[in-house]
C-alpha positions in Angstrom: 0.0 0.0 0.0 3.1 2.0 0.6 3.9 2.1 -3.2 -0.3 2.8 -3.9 0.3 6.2 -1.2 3.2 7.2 -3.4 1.8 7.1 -7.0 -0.2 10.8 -6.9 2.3 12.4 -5.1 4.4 11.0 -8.0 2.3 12.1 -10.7 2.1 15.4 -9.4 5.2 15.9 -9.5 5.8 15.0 -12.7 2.9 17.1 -14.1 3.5 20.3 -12.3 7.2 19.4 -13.6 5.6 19.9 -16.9 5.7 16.3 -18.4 2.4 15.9 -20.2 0.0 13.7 -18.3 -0.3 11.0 -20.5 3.3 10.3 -20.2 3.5 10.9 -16.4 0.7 8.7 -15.9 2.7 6.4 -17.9 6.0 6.8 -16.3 4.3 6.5 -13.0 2.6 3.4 -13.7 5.5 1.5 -14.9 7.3 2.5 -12.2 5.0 1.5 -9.6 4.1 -1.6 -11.8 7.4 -3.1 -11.4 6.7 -3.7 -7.4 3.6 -5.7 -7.9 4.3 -7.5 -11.9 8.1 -7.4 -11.2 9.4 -8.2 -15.3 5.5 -9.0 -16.4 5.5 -5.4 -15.8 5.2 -4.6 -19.4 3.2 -7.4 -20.7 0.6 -6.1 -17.9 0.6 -2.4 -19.1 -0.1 -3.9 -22.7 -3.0 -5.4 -21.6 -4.6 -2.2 -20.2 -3.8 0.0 -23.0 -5.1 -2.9 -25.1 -8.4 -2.7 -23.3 -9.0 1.1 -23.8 -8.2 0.8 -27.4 -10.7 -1.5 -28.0 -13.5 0.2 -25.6 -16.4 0.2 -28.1 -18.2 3.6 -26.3 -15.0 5.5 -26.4 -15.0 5.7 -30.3 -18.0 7.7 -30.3 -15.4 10.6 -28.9 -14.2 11.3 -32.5 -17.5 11.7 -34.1 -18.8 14.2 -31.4 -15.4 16.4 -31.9 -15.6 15.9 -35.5 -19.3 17.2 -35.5 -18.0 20.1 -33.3 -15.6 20.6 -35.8 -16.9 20.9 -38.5 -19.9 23.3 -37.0 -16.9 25.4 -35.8 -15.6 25.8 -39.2 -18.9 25.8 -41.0 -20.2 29.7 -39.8 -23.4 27.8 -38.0 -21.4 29.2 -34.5 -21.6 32.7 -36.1 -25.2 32.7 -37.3 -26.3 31.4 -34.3 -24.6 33.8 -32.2 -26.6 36.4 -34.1 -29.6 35.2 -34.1 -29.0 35.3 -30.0 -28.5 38.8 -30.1 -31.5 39.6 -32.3 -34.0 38.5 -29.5 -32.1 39.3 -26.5 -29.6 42.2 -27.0 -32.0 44.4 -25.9 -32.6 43.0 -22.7 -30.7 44.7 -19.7 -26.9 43.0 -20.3 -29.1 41.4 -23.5 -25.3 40.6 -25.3 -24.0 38.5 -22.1 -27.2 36.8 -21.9 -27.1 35.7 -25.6 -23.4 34.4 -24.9 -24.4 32.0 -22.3 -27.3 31.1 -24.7 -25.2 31.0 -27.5 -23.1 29.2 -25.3 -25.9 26.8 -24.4 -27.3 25.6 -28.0 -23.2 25.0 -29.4 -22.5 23.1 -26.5 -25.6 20.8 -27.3 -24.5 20.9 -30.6 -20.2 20.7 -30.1 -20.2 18.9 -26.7 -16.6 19.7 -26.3 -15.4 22.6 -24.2 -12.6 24.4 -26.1 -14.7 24.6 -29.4 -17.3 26.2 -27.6 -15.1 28.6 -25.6 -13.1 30.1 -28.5 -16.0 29.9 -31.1 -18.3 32.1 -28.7 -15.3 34.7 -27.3 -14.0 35.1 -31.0 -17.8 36.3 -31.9 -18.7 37.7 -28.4 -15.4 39.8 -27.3 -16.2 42.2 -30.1 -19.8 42.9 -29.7 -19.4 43.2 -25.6 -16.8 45.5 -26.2 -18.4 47.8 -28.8 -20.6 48.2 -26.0 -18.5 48.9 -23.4 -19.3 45.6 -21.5 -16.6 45.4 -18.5 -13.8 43.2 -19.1 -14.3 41.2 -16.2 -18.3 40.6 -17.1 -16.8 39.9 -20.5 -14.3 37.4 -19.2 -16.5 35.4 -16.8 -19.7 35.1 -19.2 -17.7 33.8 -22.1 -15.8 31.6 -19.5 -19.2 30.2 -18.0 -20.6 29.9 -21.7 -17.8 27.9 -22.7 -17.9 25.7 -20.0 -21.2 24.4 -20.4 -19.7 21.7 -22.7 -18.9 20.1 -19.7 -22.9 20.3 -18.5 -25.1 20.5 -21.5 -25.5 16.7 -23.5 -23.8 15.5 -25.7 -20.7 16.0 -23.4 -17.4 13.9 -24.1 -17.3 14.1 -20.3 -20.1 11.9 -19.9 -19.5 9.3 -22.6 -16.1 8.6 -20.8 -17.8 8.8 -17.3 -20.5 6.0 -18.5 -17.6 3.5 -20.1 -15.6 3.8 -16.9 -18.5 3.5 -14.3 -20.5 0.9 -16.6 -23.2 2.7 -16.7 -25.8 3.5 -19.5 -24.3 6.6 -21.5 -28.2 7.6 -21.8 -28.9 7.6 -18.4 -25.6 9.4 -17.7 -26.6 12.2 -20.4 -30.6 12.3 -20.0 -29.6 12.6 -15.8 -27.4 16.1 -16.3 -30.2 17.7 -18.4 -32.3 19.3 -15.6 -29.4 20.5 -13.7 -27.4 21.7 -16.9 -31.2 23.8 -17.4 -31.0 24.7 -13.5 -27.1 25.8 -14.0 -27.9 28.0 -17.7 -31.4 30.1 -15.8 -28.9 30.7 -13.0 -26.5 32.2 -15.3 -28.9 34.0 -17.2 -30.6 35.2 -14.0 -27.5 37.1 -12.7 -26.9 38.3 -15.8 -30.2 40.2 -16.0 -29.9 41.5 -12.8 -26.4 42.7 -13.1 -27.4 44.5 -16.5 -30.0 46.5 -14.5 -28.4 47.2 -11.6 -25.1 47.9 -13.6 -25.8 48.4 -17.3 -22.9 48.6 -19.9 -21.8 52.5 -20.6 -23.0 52.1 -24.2 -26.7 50.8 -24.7 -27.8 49.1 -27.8 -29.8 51.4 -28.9 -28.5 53.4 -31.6 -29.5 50.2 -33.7 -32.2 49.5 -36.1 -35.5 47.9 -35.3 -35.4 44.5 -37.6 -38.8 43.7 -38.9 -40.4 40.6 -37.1 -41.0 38.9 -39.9 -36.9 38.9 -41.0 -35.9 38.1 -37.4 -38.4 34.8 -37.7 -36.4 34.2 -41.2 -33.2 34.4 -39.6 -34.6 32.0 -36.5 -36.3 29.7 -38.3 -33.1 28.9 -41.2 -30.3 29.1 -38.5 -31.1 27.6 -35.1 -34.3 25.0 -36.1 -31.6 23.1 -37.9 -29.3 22.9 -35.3 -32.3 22.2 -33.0 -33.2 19.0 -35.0 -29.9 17.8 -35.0 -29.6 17.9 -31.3 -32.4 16.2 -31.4 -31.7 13.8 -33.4 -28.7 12.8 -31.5 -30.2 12.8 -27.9 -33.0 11.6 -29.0 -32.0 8.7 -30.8 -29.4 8.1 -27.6 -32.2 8.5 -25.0 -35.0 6.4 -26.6 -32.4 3.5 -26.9 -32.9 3.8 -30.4 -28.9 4.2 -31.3 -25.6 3.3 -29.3 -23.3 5.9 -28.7 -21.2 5.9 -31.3 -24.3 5.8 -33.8 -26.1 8.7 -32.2 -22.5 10.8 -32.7 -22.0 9.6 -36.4 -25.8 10.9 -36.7 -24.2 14.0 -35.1 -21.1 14.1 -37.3 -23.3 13.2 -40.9 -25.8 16.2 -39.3 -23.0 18.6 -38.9 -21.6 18.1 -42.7 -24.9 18.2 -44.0 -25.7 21.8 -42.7 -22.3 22.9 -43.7 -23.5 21.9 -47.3 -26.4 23.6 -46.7 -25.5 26.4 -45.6 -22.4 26.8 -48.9 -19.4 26.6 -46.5 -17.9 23.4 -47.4 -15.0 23.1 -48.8 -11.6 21.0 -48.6 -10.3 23.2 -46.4 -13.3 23.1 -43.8 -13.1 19.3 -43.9 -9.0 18.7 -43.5 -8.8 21.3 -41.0 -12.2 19.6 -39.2 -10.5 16.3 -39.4 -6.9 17.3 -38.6 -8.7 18.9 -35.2 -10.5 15.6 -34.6 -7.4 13.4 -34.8 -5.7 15.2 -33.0 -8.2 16.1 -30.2 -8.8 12.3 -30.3 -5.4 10.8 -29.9 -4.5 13.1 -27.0 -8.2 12.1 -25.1 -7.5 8.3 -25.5 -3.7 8.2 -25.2 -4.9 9.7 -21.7 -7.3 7.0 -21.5 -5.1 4.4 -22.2 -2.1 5.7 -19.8 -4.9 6.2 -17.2 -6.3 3.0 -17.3 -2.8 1.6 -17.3 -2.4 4.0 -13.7 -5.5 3.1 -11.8 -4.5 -1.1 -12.7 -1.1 -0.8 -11.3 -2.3 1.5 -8.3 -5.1 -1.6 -7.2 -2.7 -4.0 -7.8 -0.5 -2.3 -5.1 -3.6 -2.6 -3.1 -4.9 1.1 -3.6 -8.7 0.0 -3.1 -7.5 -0.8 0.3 -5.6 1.9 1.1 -8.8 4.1 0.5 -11.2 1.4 1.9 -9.4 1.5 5.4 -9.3 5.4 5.1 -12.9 5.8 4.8 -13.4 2.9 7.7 -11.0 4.6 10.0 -12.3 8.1 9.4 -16.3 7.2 10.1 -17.4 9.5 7.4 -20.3 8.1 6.6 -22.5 8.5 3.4 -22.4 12.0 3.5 -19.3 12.1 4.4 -18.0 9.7 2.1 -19.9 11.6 -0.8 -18.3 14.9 0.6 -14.9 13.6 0.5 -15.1 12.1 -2.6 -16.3 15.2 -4.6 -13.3 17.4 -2.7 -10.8 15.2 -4.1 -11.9 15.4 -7.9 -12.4 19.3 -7.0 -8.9 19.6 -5.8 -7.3 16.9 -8.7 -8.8 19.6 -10.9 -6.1 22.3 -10.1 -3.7 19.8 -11.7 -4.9 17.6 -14.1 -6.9 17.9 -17.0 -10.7 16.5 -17.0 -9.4 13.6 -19.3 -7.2 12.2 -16.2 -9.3 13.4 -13.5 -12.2 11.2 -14.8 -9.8 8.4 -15.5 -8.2 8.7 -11.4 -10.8 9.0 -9.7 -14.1 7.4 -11.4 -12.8 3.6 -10.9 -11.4 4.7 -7.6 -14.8 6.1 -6.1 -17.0 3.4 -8.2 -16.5 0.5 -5.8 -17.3 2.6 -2.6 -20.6 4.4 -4.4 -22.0 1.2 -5.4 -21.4 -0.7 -1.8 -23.2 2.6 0.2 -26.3 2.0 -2.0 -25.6 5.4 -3.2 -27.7 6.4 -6.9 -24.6 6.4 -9.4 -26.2 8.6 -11.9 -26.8 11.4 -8.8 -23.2 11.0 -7.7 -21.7 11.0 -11.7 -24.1 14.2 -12.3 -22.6 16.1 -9.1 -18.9 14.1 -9.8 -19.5 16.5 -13.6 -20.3 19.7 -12.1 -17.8 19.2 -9.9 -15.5 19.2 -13.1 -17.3 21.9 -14.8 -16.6 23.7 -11.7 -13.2 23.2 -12.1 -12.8 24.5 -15.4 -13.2 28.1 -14.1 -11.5 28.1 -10.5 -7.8 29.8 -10.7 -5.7 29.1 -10.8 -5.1 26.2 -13.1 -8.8 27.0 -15.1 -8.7 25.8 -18.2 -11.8 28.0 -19.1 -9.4 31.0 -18.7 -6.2 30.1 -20.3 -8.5 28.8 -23.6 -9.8 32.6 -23.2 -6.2 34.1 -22.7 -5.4 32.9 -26.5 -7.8 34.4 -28.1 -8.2 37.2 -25.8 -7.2 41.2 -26.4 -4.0 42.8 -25.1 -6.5 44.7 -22.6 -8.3 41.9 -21.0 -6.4 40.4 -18.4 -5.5 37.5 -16.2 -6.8 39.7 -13.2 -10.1 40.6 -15.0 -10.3 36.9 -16.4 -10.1 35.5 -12.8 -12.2 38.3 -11.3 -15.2 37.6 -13.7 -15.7 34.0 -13.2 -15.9 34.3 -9.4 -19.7 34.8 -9.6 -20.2 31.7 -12.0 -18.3 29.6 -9.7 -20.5 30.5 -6.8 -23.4 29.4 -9.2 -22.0 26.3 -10.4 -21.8 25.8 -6.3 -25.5 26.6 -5.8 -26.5 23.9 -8.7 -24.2 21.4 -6.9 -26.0 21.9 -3.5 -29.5 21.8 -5.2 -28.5 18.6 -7.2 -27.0 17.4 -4.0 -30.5 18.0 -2.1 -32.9 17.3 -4.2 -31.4 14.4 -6.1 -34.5 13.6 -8.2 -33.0 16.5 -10.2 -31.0 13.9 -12.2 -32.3 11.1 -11.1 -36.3 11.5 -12.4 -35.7 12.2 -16.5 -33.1 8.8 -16.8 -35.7 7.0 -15.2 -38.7 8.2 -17.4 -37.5 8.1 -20.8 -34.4 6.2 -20.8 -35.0 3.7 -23.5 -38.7 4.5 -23.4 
């Protein structure tokens, strides 16, 4: 167990040292391997990395990033963001509330964070600024925005989450979809009443009135067809109709047929769509694979019992248990990517969730907010150093971290109302699930 205690303190190092984490979980696992496989080590580690390449759920990751892709590339991110702002920049901080709804409908459509985070700031920086928008506002919305990916099915997140824990991938998704909702009318809330109580310097109102009947032309040919093709994805995935990795190549054949539609493909759109997917892709399941390889050689060193006797000695309890469990993946998230943290700490906690008779979809939907949470808290976010590349010389690291303080106290408040009333995830999975 000695060797088990010593493997993240290990890892750490070696990430914070700034090897990438696929090859410190690597480097750690065949180090720590070597104490419990002795020269079998190798032939050990094969076997794990063989398993996670040939996880059939896991190969729907490419097809959602490709279908993020290529809606990235397409323009479908840019006419949607207008249409947004048609209906709701007039609303009191109307251009920050059509971010996080922008925000909402591409990360239903994308369901990976960093598409969704630079493909919303690229269009939204400019328009908050015109209007003289604070920076810190600016920063935070477009940092919350982006990181519905996490929270808003299809999510990547939760299609590794259900392959690790064994559970449905529908269940998984259809159980984040009321607190995802809870989490964007939060948002949008503080929004509106930050806009009235401090409105931008510049109001929106030195532009035309658009006729209704062009705004419902707009609406109706840009975000109806990105509606059905949501649907047609979680709605194919929740009624049982198609596995995972059909429902995302539904996605993917969706995404390249609006791009047609709408006269942006090209061969440019599609090599640059499938040079981002690959490379997306092999970094996700490299991670996977050098993860899976970590967490066997960490229970053959008898890390299950390490953690086992920790919980007994400690008299936690459920609550307790539950408590401790969501600090540690809140903490891992200063230091590893989501990829890892998911990978750690999802076959750690697994065994323990299932024994306490705790509901596993409740615990993954808090376990994901938890992540989502850690996508915006400084000061390893990865919400804010996506920002800082595409952000101007005049928005800082100061007004970056400043702005997402509020959403994090947010994403808090949905985790304590998930955590109360657990029917929030628990009631949709159990309704229409597979019909």
């Amino acid at each position: 167990m000695l060797v088990a205690g010593l493997m993240f303190p290990g890892l750490f190092a070696l990430v914070l040292a700034g090897i990438p984490i696929a090859f410190s979980l690597a480097i750690v696992a065949a180090g720590a391997g070597w104490f419990a496989f002795g020269p079998y080590i190798f032939n050990q580690l094969y076997g794990s990395f063989y398993s996670a390449a040939t996880n059939f759920i896991l190969s729907a990751i490419p097809m959602f990033i490709l279908m993020g892709a290529v809606l990235e590339r397409s323009g479908i991110a840019e006419r949607l963001f207008k249409t947004m702002q048609l209906w709701l920049g007039r609303l009191p901080g109307g251009l920050a509330v059509a971010t996080i709804a922008m925000g909402a409908v591409f990360a239903a459509a994308a369901g990976v964070v960093g598409a969704v985070e630079v493909m919303i700031g690229m269009m939204a920086i400019p328009a908050m600024q015109k209007y003289r928008y604070d920076n810190s506002l600016v920063a935070g919305t477009i940092c919350a925005g982006g990181s519905l990916g996490t929270m808003i099915p299809p999510s990547v997140i939760a299609v590794m989450y259900a392959s690790l824990a064994q559970l449905s991938v529908g269940e998984v998704l259809a159980g984040m979809v009321f607190p995802g909702l809870i989490m964007i009318a939060l948002f949008i809330g503080y929004l509106l009443i930050h806009g009235m109580v401090r409105p931008p310097e510049k109001i929106e109102d030195d532009e035309p009135v658009m006729p209704l009947g062009e705004k419902l032309r707009i609406t109706f040919s840009t975000l109806l067809p990105v509606v059905a093709l949501i649907v047609a994805v979680l709605g194919s995935l929740l009624a049982g109709i198609a596995s995972p990795t059909e429902a995302a190549s539904v996605g993917a054949i969706g995404a390249l047929i609006l791009c047609i539609a709408y006269g942006r493909f090209n061969l440019r759109v599609l090599r640059e769509s499938l040079a981002i997917t690959v490379r997306i892709s092999a970094m996700i399941l490299l991670i996977v694979a050098a993860g899976t390889m970590f967490m066997g050689v960490f229970a053959a060193n008898g890390g299950g019992m390490l953690i086992r006797s920790f919980i007994t000695s400690s008299g936690l309890g459920t609550t307790g248990m539950i408590v401790f469990f969501l600090v540690i993946v809140f903490v891992l998230g200063f230091v590893l990517d989501w990829t890892a943290n998911v990978l750690i700490c999802v076959p750690l906690f697994m065994p323990f969730i299932r024994s306490a008779g705790i509901d596993p979809i409740w615990f993954a939907t808090m376990v994901i907010i938890v992540i989502q949470t850690g996508y915006l808290t400084p000061p390893m976010a990865s919400s804010i150093f996506y920002l800082k590349s595409i952000a101007p010389p005049d928005m800082t690291y100061g007004h970056m971290c400043r702005g997402v303080v509020p959403f994090i106290i947010l994403q808090l408040l949905t985790l304590i109302m998930v955590a109360a009333f657990p029917f929030t995830a628990t009631w949709l999975p159990s309704k229409i699930v597979g019909f």
